[in-house]
C-alpha positions as CSV (number, residue, x, y, z in Angstrom):
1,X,0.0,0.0,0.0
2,X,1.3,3.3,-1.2
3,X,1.0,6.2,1.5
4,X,-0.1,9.6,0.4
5,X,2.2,12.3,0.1
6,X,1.6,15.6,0.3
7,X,2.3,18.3,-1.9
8,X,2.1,22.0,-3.2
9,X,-1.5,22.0,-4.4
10,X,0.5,23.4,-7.6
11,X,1.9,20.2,-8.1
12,X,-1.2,18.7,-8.9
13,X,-1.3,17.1,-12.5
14,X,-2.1,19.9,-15.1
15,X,-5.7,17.5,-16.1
16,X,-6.4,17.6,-12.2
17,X,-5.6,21.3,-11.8
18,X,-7.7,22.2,-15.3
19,X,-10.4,20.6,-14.2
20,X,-11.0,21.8,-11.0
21,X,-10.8,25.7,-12.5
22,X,-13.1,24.4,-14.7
23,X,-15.2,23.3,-12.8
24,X,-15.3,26.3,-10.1
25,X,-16.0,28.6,-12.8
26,X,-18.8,26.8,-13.7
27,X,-17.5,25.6,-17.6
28,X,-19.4,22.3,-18.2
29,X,-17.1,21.6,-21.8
30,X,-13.9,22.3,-20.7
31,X,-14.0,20.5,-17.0
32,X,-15.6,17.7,-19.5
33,X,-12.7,17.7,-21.8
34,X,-10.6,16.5,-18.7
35,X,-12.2,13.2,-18.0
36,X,-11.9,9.9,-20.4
37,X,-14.8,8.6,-22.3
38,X,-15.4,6.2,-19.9
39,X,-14.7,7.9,-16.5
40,X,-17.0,7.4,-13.5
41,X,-17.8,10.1,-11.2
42,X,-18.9,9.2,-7.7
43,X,-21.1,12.4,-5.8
44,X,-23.2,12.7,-2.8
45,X,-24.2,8.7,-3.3
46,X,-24.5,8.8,-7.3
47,X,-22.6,7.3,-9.6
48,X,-22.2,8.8,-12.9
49,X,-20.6,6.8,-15.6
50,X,-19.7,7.7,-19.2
51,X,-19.8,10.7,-21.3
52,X,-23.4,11.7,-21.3
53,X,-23.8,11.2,-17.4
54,X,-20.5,13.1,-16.3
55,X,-21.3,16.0,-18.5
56,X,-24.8,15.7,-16.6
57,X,-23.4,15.8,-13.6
58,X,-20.7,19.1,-14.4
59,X,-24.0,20.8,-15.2
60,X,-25.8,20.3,-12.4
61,X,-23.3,19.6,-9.0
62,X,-24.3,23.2,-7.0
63,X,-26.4,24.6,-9.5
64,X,-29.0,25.2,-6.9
65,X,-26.6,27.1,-4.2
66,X,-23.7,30.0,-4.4
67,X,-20.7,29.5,-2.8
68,X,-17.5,29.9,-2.9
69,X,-14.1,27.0,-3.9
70,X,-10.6,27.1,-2.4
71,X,-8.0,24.4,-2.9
72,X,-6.3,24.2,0.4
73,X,-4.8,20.1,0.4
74,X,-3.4,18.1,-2.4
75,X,-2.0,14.5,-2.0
76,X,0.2,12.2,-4.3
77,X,-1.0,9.0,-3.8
78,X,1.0,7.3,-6.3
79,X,1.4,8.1,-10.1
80,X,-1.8,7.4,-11.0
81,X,-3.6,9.0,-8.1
82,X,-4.1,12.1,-6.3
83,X,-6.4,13.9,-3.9
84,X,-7.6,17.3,-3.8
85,X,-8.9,19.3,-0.9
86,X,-11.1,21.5,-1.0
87,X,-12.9,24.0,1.3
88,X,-16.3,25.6,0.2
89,X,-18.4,28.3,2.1
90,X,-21.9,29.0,1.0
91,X,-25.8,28.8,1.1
92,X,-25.8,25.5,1.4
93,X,-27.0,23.3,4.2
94,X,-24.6,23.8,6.9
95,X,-23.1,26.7,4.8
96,X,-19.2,24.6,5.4
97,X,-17.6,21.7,4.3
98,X,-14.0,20.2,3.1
99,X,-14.4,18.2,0.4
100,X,-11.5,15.3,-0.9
101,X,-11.7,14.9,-4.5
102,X,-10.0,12.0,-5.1
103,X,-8.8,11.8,-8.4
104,X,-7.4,8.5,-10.6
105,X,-5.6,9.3,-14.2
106,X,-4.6,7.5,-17.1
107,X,-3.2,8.5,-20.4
108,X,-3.2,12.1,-18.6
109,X,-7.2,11.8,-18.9
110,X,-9.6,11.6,-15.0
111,X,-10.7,8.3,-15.3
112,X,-12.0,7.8,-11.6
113,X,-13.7,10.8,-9.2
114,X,-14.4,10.2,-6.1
115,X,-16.0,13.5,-3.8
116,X,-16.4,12.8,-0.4
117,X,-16.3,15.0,3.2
């Protein structure tokens, strides 16, 4: 078993890092352009699979609340997987939370998502 390292949330994979400014500002295509046809996204208790249901899932993950995203953790796992921390304050229940995004690439393409408290 490989233990997590961690690192300057800078040194996060350029896919990893385009993604998640992608997906704080809220741009469905170009968070979508990070993840491999067949990636599966695991949210909240869904699981999204595939093209058509992870672009579903960009559009729609916080659409109902405002709040604001800042990285604060990352993690090297191994080369193929990393975790990103992230803090987010807003009108949603609780209005708090740290989030681990926990991220597995191949062919420098999300294959695996994984969000989680």
């Amino acid at each position: 078993m490989t233990t997590p390292t961690s690192i300057a949330t800078t040194d996060l994979p350029a896919t990893v890092r385009d993604y998640l400014a992608a997906h704080a500002a809220r741009d469905t295509d170009a968070a979508l352009a990070a993840f491999a046809p067949t990636a599966v996204v695991v949210d909240d208790g869904h699981t999204y699979r595939g093209t058509d249901e992870v672009r579903g899932f960009l559009a729609d993950a916080g659409g109902e609340f405002t709040y604001t995203t800042d990285l604060v953790a990352a993690q090297r796992v191994d080369a193929d997987r990393w975790t990103a921390t992230l803090h987010l304050e807003g009108d949603f229940p609780g209005g708090v939370v740290d989030l681990v995004y926990r991220f597995v690439l191949a062919d420098d393409r999300i294959v695996e998502l994984v969000i989680a408290p």
